[in-house]
DOZAKE-773644 format. One record per residue (C-alpha): residue number from 1; residue in three letters; x, y, z. Coordinates in Angstrom, 2 decimals, decimal comma, m for minus. Layout:
BEGIN
<pt num="NUM" residuo="ALA" u="X" v="Y" w="Z"/>
...
***
This chain:
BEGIN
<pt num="1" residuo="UNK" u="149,84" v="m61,60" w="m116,05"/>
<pt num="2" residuo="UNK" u="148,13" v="m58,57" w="m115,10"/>
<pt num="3" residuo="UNK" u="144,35" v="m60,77" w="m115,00"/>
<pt num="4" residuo="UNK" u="145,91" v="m63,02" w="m112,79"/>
<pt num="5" residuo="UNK" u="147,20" v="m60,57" w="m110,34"/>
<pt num="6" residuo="UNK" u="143,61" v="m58,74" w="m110,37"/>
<pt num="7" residuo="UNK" u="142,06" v="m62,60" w="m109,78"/>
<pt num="8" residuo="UNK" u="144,50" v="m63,10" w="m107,13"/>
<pt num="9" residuo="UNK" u="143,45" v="m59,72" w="m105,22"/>
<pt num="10" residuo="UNK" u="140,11" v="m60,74" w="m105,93"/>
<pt num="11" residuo="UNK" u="140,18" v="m64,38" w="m104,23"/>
<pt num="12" residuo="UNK" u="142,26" v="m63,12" w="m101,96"/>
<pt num="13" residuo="UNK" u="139,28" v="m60,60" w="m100,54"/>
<pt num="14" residuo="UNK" u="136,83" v="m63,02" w="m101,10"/>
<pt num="15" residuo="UNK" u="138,92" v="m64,93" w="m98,05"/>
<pt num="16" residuo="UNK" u="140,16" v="m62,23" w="m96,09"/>
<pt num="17" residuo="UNK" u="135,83" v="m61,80" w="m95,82"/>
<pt num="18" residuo="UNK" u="134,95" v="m65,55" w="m95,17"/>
<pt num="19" residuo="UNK" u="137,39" v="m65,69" w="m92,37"/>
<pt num="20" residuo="UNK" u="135,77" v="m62,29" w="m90,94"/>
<pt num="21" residuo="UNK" u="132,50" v="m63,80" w="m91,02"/>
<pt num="22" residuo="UNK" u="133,71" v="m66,99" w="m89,84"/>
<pt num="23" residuo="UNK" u="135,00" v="m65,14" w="m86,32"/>
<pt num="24" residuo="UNK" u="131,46" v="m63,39" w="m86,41"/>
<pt num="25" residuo="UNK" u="130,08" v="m66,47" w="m86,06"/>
<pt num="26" residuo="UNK" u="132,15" v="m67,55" w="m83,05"/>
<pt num="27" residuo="UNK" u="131,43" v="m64,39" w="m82,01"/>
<pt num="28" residuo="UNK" u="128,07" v="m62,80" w="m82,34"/>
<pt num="29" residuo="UNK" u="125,00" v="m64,42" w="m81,74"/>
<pt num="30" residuo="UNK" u="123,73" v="m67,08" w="m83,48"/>
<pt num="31" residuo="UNK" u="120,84" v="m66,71" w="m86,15"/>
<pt num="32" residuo="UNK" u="121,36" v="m70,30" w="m87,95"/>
<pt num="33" residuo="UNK" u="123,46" v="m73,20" w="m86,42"/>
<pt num="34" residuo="UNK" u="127,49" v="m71,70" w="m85,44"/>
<pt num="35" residuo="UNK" u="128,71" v="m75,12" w="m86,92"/>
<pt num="36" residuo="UNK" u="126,49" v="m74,77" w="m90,10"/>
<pt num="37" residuo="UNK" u="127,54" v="m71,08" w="m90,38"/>
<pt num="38" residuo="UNK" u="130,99" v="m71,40" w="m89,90"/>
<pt num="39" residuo="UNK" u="131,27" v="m74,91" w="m91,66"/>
<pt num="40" residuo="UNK" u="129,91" v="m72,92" w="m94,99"/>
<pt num="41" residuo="UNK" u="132,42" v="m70,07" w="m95,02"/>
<pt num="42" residuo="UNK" u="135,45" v="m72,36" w="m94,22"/>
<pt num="43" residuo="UNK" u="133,99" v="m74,09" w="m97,56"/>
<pt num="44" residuo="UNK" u="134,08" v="m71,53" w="m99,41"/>
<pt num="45" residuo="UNK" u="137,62" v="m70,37" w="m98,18"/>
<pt num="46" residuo="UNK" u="138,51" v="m73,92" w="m99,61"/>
<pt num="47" residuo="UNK" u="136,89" v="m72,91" w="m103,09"/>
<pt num="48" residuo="UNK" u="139,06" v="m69,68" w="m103,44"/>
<pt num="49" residuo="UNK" u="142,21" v="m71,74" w="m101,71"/>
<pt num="50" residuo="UNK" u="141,43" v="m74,44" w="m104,86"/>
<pt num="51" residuo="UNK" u="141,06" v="m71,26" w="m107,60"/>
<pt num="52" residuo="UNK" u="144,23" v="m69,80" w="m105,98"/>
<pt num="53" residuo="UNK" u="146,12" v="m72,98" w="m106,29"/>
<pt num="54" residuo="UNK" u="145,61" v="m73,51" w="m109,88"/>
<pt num="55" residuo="UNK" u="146,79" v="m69,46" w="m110,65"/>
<pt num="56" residuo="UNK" u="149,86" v="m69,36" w="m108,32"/>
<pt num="57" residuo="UNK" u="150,58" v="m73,16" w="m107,15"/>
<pt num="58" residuo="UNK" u="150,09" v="m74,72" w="m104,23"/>
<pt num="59" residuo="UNK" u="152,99" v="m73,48" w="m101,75"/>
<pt num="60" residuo="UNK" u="152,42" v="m69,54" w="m102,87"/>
<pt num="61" residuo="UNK" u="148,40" v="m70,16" w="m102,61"/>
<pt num="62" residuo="UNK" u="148,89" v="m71,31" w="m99,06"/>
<pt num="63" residuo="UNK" u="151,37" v="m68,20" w="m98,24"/>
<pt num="64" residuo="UNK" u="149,08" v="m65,83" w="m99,39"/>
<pt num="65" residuo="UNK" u="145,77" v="m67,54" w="m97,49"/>
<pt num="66" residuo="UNK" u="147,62" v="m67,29" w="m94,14"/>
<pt num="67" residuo="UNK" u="148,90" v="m63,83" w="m95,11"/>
<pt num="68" residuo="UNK" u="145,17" v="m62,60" w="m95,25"/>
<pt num="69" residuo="UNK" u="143,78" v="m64,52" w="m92,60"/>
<pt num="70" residuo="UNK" u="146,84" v="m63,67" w="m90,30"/>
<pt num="71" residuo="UNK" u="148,49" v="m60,53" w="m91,42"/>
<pt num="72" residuo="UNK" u="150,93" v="m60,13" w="m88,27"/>
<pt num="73" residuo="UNK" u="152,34" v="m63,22" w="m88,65"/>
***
């Protein structure tokens, strides 16, 4: 129990940073294609979404992806 909670802080990071760099991209200036940018870190948000999915199930993976992208809400 204790690996999967560490694995679950750790995907949940690796999104919490995607997202950041995916508003950077709408953001900031633009060093490779936005779209290209932004379509690559919304991929791999999927790819932690998918590991978190398989640890926690499908309805608590998608609670804990919207906590970390929208904390507030």
């Amino acid at each position: 129990m204790r690996d999967n909670l560490s694995e679950v802080a750790r995907i949940r990071q690796q999104i919490a940073e995607e997202y950041a760099a995916a508003r950077r991209g709408l953001e900031g200036p633009a060093i490779i294609s936005r779209h290209e940018f932004i379509a690559t870190r919304m991929d791999n948000m999927g790819r932690s979404y998918h590991e978190l999915s398989e640890l926690l199930g499908e309805q608590e993976a998608i609670k804990v992806v919207a906590e970390t992208i929208w904390p507030t809400l």
